[in-house]
C-alpha positions as CSV (number, residue, x, y, z in Angstrom):
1,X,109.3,120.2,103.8
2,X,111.3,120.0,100.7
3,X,111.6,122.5,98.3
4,X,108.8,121.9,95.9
5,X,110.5,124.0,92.9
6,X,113.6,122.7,93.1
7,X,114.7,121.5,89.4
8,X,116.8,118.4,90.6
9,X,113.6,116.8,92.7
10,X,111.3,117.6,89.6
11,X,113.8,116.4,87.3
12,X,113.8,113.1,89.3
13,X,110.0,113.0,89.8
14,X,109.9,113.2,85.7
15,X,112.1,110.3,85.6
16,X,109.3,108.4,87.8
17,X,106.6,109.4,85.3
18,X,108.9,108.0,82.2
19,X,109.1,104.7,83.8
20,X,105.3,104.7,84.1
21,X,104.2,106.2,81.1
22,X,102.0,108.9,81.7
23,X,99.0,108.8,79.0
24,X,98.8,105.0,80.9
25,X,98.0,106.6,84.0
26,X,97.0,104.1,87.3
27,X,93.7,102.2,86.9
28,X,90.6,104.4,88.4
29,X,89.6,103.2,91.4
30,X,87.3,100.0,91.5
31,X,83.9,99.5,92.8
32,X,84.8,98.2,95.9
33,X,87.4,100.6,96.8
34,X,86.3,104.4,98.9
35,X,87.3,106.4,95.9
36,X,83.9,104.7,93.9
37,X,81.7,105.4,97.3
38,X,82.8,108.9,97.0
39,X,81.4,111.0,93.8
40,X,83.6,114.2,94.7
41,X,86.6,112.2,93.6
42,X,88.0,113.4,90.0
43,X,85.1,116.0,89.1
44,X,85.2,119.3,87.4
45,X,82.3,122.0,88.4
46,X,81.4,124.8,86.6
47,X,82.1,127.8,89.2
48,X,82.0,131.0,86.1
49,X,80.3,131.5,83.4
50,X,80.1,134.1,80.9
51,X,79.1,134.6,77.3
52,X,78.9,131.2,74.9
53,X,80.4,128.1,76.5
54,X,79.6,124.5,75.2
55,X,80.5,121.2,77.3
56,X,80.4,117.8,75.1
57,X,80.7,115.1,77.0
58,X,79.0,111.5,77.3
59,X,75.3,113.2,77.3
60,X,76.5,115.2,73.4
61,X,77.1,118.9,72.8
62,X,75.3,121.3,75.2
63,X,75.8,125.0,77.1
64,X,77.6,124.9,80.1
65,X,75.6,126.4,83.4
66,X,76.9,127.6,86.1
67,X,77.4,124.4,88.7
68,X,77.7,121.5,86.3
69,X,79.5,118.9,87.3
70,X,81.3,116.9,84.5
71,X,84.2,114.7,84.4
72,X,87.5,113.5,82.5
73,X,86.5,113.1,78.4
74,X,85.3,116.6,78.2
75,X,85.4,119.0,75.7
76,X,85.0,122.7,76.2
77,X,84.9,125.6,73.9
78,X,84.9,128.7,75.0
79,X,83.0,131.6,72.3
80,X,84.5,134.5,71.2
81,X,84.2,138.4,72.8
82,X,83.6,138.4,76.1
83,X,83.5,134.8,76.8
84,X,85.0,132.6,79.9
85,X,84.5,129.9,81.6
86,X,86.1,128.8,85.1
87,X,86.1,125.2,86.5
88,X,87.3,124.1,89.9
89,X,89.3,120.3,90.0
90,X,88.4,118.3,93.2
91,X,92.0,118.0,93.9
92,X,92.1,121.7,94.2
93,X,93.3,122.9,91.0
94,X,91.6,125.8,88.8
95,X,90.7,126.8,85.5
96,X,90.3,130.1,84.1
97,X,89.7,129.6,80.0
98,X,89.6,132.8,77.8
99,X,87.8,133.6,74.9
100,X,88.5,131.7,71.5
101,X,89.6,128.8,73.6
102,X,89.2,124.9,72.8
103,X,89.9,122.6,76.2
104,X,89.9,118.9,76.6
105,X,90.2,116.9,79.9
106,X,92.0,114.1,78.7
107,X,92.1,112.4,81.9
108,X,91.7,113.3,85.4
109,X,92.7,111.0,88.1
110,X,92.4,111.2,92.3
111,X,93.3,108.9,95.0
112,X,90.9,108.9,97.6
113,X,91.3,110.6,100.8
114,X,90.8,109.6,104.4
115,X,87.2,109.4,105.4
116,X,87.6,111.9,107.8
117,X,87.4,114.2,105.4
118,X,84.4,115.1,102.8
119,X,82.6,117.6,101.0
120,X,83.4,118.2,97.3
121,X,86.6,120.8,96.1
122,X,87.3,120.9,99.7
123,X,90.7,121.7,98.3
124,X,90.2,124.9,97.5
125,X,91.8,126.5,99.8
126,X,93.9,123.4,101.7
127,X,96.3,121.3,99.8
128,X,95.0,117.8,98.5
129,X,96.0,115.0,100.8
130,X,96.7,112.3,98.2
131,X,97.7,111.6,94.7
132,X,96.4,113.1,91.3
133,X,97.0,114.0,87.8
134,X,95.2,115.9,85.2
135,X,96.4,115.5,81.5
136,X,94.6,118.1,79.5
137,X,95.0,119.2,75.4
138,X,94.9,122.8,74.2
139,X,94.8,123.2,70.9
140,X,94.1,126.4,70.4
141,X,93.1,129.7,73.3
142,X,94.6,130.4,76.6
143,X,94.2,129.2,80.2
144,X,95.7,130.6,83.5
145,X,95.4,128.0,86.0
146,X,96.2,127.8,89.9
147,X,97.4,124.5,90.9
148,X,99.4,125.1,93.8
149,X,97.2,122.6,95.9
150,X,97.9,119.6,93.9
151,X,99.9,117.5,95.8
152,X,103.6,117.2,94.5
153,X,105.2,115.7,97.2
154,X,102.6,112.2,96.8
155,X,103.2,112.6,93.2
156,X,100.7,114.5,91.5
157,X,101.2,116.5,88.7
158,X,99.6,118.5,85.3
159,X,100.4,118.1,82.0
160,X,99.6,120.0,78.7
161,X,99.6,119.0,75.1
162,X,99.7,121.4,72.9
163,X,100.5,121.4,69.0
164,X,103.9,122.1,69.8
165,X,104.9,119.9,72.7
166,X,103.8,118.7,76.2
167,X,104.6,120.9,79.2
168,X,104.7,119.4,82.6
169,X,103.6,121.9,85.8
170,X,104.9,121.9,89.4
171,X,102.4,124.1,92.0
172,X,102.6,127.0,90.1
173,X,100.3,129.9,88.7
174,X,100.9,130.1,85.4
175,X,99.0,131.5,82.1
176,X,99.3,129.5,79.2
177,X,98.2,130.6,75.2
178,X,98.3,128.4,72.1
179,X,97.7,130.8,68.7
180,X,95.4,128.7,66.3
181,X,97.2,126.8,63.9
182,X,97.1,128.9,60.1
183,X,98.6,128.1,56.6
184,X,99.0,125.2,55.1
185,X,102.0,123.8,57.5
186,X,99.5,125.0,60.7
187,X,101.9,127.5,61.9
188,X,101.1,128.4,65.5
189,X,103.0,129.5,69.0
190,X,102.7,128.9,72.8
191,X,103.7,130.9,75.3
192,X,104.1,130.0,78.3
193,X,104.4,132.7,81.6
194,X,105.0,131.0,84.7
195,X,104.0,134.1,87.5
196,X,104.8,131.7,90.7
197,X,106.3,128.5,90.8
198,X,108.1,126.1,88.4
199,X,107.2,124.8,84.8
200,X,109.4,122.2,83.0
201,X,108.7,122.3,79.4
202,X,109.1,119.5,76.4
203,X,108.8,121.7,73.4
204,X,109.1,118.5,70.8
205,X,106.5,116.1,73.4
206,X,109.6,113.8,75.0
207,X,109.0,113.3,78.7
208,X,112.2,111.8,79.3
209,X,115.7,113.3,82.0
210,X,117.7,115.6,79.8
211,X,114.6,116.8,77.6
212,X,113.1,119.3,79.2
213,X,113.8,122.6,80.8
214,X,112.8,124.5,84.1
215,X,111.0,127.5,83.7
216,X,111.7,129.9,86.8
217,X,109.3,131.8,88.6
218,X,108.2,135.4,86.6
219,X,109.8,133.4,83.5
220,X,108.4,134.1,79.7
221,X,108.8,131.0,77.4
222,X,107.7,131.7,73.7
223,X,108.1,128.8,71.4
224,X,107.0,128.9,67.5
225,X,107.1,126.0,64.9
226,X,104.6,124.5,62.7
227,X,102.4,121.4,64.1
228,X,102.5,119.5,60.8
229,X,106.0,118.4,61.9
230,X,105.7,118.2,65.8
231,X,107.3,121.9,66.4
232,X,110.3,121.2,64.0
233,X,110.5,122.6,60.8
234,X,111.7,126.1,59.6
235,X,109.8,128.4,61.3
236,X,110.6,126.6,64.9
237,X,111.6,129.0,67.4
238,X,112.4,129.6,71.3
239,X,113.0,132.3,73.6
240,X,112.4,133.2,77.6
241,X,112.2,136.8,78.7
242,X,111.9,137.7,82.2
243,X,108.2,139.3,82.9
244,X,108.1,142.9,84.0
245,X,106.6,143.2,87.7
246,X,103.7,145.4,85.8
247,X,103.0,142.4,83.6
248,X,102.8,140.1,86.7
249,X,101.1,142.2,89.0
250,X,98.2,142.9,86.2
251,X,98.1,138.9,85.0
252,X,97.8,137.8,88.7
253,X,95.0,140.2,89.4
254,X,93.2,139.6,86.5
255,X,93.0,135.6,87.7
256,X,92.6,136.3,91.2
257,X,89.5,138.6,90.5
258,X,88.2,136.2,88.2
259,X,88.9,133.1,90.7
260,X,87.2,135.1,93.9
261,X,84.4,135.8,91.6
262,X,84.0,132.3,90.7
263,X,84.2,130.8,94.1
264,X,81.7,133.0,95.3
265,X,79.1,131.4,93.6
């Protein structure tokens, strides 16, 4: 199998993406086709659940409970304290959001997969067969997330807005924070530690060869700018620092525990 963190094949899958345009992702499946006769295709669930969390989706603003099931064009909000909310992808991929966290699920598409197969977030703990994407928006709060069961290799991948710039993830497990934007120029900073795996980053939102950057496995990228002006301005900033093993070790566990907790229910 090729090597799935190598920077030259996700370089050239990136090129594959500019030619396509990812916010015009493929059509969703049609009526006719197995994906439509299959309602596990492209769901989130609600697997954890703790303090205030609100979904708004097509049905308004309302607290998420445990085992919803909701889909792309969802907005969550996580409260502040103690609160977190975990959602598992169908394709595999999960979300850990922290407190003081605002999450939208710009889109989320999955081909469908052989019939042989069934049961919803059977990915879990298998890699998805086929093709997906999830595009997702953080404006402000902080998510680890375990994708490395999206399927890279039939071209699936993640991407992240954020105020600063779009950041495009190979199988990885990564944590991801967005500082809420302040003053009048809505000064804020990402950071961005990638604890297995690869990240390629677009700090000013151009998905295009020679833009980006890879991010290296136990890899600290910090970028600071101002999202009046895209990132730019006088206050823009980057840095990468390598993670201590400590900081990994105690990040990782502190997902994992959450995630076991989660799929337990």
């Amino acid at each position: 199998m090729k090597s799935l963190f190598s920077s030259t094949i996700f370089m050239l899958s990136l090129s594959a993406f500019a030619q396509t345009t990812p916010s015009q992702p493929p059509a969703p499946p049609t009526a006719s086709s197995p994906a439509a006769a299959n309602p596990d295709l492209a769901k989130i669930k609600a697997v954890l659940i703790s303090g205030n969390v609100t979904l708004q989706d097509s049905s308004g603003e309302h607290p998420l409970t445990l085992g919803t099931i909701f889909a792309q064009g969802a907005n969550l909000t996580v409260g502040a304290g103690q609160s977190q909310a975990g959602v598992a992808f169908s394709n595999g991929a999960f979300v850990l959001a922290s407190a003081n966290t605002s999450l939208s699920i710009t889109n989320f598409e999955q081909a469908p997969y052989p019939a042989a197969i069934s049961g919803a977030f059977l990915h879990l703990a298998s890699p998805d067969p086929g093709e997906s994407l999830i595009h997702l928006t953080l404006p402000a709060g902080t998510l680890l997330m375990d994708i490395k069961h999206m399927n890279l290799d039939e071209g699936s991948y993640l991407r992240i807005n954020t105020p600063l710039g779009s950041f495009v993830f190979s199988p990885a497990l990564f944590r991801i924070s967005v500082s809420a934007p302040t003053g009048p120029n809505h000064d804020t900073s990402v950071i961005v530690d990638c604890l297995k795996g690869g990240v390629t980053c677009f700090p000013n939102g151009e998905i295009r060869i020679g833009a980006g950057f890879v991010l290296n496995e136990g890899q600290e990228y910090a970028l600071t700018g101002n999202a009046s002006s895209g990132g730019l301005g006088p206050t823009y900033s980057t840095s990468v620092r390598a993670l201590t093993p400590a900081e990994i070790t105690r990040i990782t566990n502190e997902f994992l525990q959450a995630k076991t907790a989660a799929l337990a229910n």
